[in-house]
N, C-alpha and C positions, 0 to 999 in steps of 0.2 A: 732219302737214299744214301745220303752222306754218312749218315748217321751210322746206318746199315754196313758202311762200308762198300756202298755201289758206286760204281760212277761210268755210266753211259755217253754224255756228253757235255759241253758248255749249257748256260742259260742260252746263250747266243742261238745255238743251233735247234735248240729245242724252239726257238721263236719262229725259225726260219721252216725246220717242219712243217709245224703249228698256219706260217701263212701260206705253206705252199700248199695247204689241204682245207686253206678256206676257212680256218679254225679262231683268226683274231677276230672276229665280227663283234660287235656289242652284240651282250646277249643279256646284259641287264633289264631289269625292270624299271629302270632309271632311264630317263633322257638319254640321246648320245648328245655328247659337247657339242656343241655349236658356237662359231666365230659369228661377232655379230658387225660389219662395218661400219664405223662411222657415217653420219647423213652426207649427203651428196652438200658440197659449199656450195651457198645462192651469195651473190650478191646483188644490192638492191640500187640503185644508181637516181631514185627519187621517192616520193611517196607514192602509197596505194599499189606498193611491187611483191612486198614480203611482209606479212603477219604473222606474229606470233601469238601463242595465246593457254591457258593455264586456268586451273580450278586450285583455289585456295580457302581454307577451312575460317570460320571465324567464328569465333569462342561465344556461347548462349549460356544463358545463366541456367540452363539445366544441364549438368553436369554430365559431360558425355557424348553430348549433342550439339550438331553445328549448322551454322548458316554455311552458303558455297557461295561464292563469287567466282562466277565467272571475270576473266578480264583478257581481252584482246586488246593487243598494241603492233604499230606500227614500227618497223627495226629501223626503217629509214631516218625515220622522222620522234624516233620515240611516242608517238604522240601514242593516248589508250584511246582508241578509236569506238569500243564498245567496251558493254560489262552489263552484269546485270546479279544480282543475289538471290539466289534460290535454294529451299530448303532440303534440297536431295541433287544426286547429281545424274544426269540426264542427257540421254543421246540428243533428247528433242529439244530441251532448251538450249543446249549450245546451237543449235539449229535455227533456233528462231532470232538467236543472236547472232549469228552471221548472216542471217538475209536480212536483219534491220541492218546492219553495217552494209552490205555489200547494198542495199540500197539507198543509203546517205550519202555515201562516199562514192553513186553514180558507178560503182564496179563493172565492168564488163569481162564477158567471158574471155578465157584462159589471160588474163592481168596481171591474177594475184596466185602468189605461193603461199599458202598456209602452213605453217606448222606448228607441232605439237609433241608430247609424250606420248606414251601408248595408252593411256588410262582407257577405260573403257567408256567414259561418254565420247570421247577422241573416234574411236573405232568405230562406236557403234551404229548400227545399218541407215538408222534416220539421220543421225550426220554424215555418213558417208554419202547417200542418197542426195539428202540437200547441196551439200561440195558440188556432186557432179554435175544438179540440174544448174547449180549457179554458174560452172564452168572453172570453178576454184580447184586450179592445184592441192596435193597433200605433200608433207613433208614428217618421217616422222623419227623421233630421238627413240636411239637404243633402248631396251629394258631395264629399267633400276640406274640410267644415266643422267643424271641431272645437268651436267656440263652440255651437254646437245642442245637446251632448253636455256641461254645464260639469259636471255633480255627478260622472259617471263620472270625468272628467277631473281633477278636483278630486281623486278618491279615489286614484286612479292615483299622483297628486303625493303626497300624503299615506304611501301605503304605500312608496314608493322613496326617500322623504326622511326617513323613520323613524330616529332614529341606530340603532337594533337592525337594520336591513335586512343582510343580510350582504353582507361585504367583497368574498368571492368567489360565485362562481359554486355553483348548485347540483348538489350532484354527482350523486342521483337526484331520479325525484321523489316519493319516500315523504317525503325531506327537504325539498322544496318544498314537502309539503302537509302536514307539519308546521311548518313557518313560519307560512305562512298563517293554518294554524288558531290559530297564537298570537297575531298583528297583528288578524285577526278577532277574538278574544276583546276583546285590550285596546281597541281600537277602538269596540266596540260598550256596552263595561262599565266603562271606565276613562277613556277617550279624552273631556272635556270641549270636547266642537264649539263655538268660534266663533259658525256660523253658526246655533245655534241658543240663541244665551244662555249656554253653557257648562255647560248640561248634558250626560250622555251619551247616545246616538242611543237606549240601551235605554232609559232613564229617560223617553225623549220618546216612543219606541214606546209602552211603555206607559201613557200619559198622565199618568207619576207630574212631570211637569217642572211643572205649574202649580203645584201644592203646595210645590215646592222653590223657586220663582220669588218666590210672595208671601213664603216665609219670608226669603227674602235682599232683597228688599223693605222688608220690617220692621224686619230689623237697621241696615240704614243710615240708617232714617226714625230710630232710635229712637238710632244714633250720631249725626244731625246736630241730633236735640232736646239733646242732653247738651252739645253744644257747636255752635252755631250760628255762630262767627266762623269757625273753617276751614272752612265750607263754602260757598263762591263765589256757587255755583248751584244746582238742584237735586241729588238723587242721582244714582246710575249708572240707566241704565233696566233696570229687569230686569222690565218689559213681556213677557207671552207674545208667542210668534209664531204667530196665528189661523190666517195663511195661507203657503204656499210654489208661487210660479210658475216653470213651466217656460218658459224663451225668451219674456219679456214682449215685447208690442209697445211697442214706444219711444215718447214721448208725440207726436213730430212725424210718426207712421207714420198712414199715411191708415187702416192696417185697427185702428188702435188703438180706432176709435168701434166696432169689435166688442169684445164684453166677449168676456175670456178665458173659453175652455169647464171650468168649475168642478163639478170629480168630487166628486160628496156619493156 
């Protein structure tokens, strides 16, 4: 119209027409946008409160094609509490995997928070079904978010950067799920986590870490009484950890004045 040499009115007002006759609606073929919010924070205050858990691919010598491991772990305690390798990925095996956990680990109903991505053996109706006859919470991370999911993820990095991780390809999966069960073992009984003081995930499962904690506590108070000039500043902190949160609220996040939902 400009062009034309017309001019009727601003953009602005043409907008404001436009909504007061109902006129902005999506009227695409396309999705409307959707905001999607972050998961609700859990935090977990001992073992067997919050589970996380993931399907990750591992490479077969036919080109193309993969084994799945499943793997569930404990955020409290790190520990992988279950797992198992299966050649397709499946509402019902993740299913049969959480009710052999949820019966080792003695689970009783409404306990435990699970969570997860959205994948579809995550959703689908035989795991959902199983959850609820177990009496297991769900939990679940945004679409295409992998930050939602960090422990799974974290573990994933941990088992593939292993230097024992094999070179090649796994040629069945008897030998898949003989690997596994060996990264699991040392993982769960050898493997000094970082993130939990440097104890192992079983040592903190079973709440044997605070005993181990004050002891190496001791030794360095009782190294820096023997010699007080190498020592700058305090010790190292070998402080338990009371608590572990899942996706905290950031401190500048408006929903932060809610306290995170704390599984006792």
């Amino acid at each position: 119209m400009a062009e034309r040499g017309q001019y009727i009115a601003s953009e602005s007002s043409f907008y404001r027409v436009l909504r007061e006759a109902n006129q902005l609606s999506h009227r695409h073929t396309s999705r409307t946008p959707s905001s999607r919010s972050k998961p609700k924070a859990l935090t977990a205050t001992s073992p067997n409160q919050i589970y996380t858990w993931d399907i990750t691919y591992l490479a077969t010598q036919v080109k193309g094609q993969f084994f799945y491991l499943y793997l569930f772990m404990d955020i409290f305690s790190r520990k992988i509490v279950g797992w198992q390798v299966y050649q397709e990925e499946s509402s019902q095996y993740a299913a049969d995997v959480i009710t052999d956990i949820c019966q080792r680990e003695c689970i009783q109903r409404e306990q435990v928070v699970l969570h997860s991505d959205n994948g579809s053996p995550m959703k689908g109706a035989t795991m959902l079904a199983t959850l609820q006859k177990l009496g297991v919470a769900t939990s679940l991370s945004r679409p295409a978010v992998s930050n939602d999911n960090p422990y799974s993820e974290s573990l994933f990095r941990t088992l593939k950067y292993t230097p024992k991780y094999p070179s090649q390809p796994f040629e069945t999966i008897a030998a898949a799920r003989e690997w596994v069960a060996g990264f699991v073992d040392w993982y769960n009984h050898q493997h000094r986590h970082s993130g939990i003081q440097f104890v192992t995930p079983a040592q903190r499962h079973e709440a044997k870490d605070q005993a181990i904690l004050i002891q190496r506590k001791a030794v360095y108070e009782a190294a820096k009484a023997q010699n007080p000039k190498r020592w700058s500043q305090h010790t190292r902190n070998w402080d338990w950890q009371s608590d572990v949160c899942l996706n905290p609220d950031k401190p500048n996040d408006s929903r932060s004045v809610n306290k995170p939902n704390i599984i006792h």
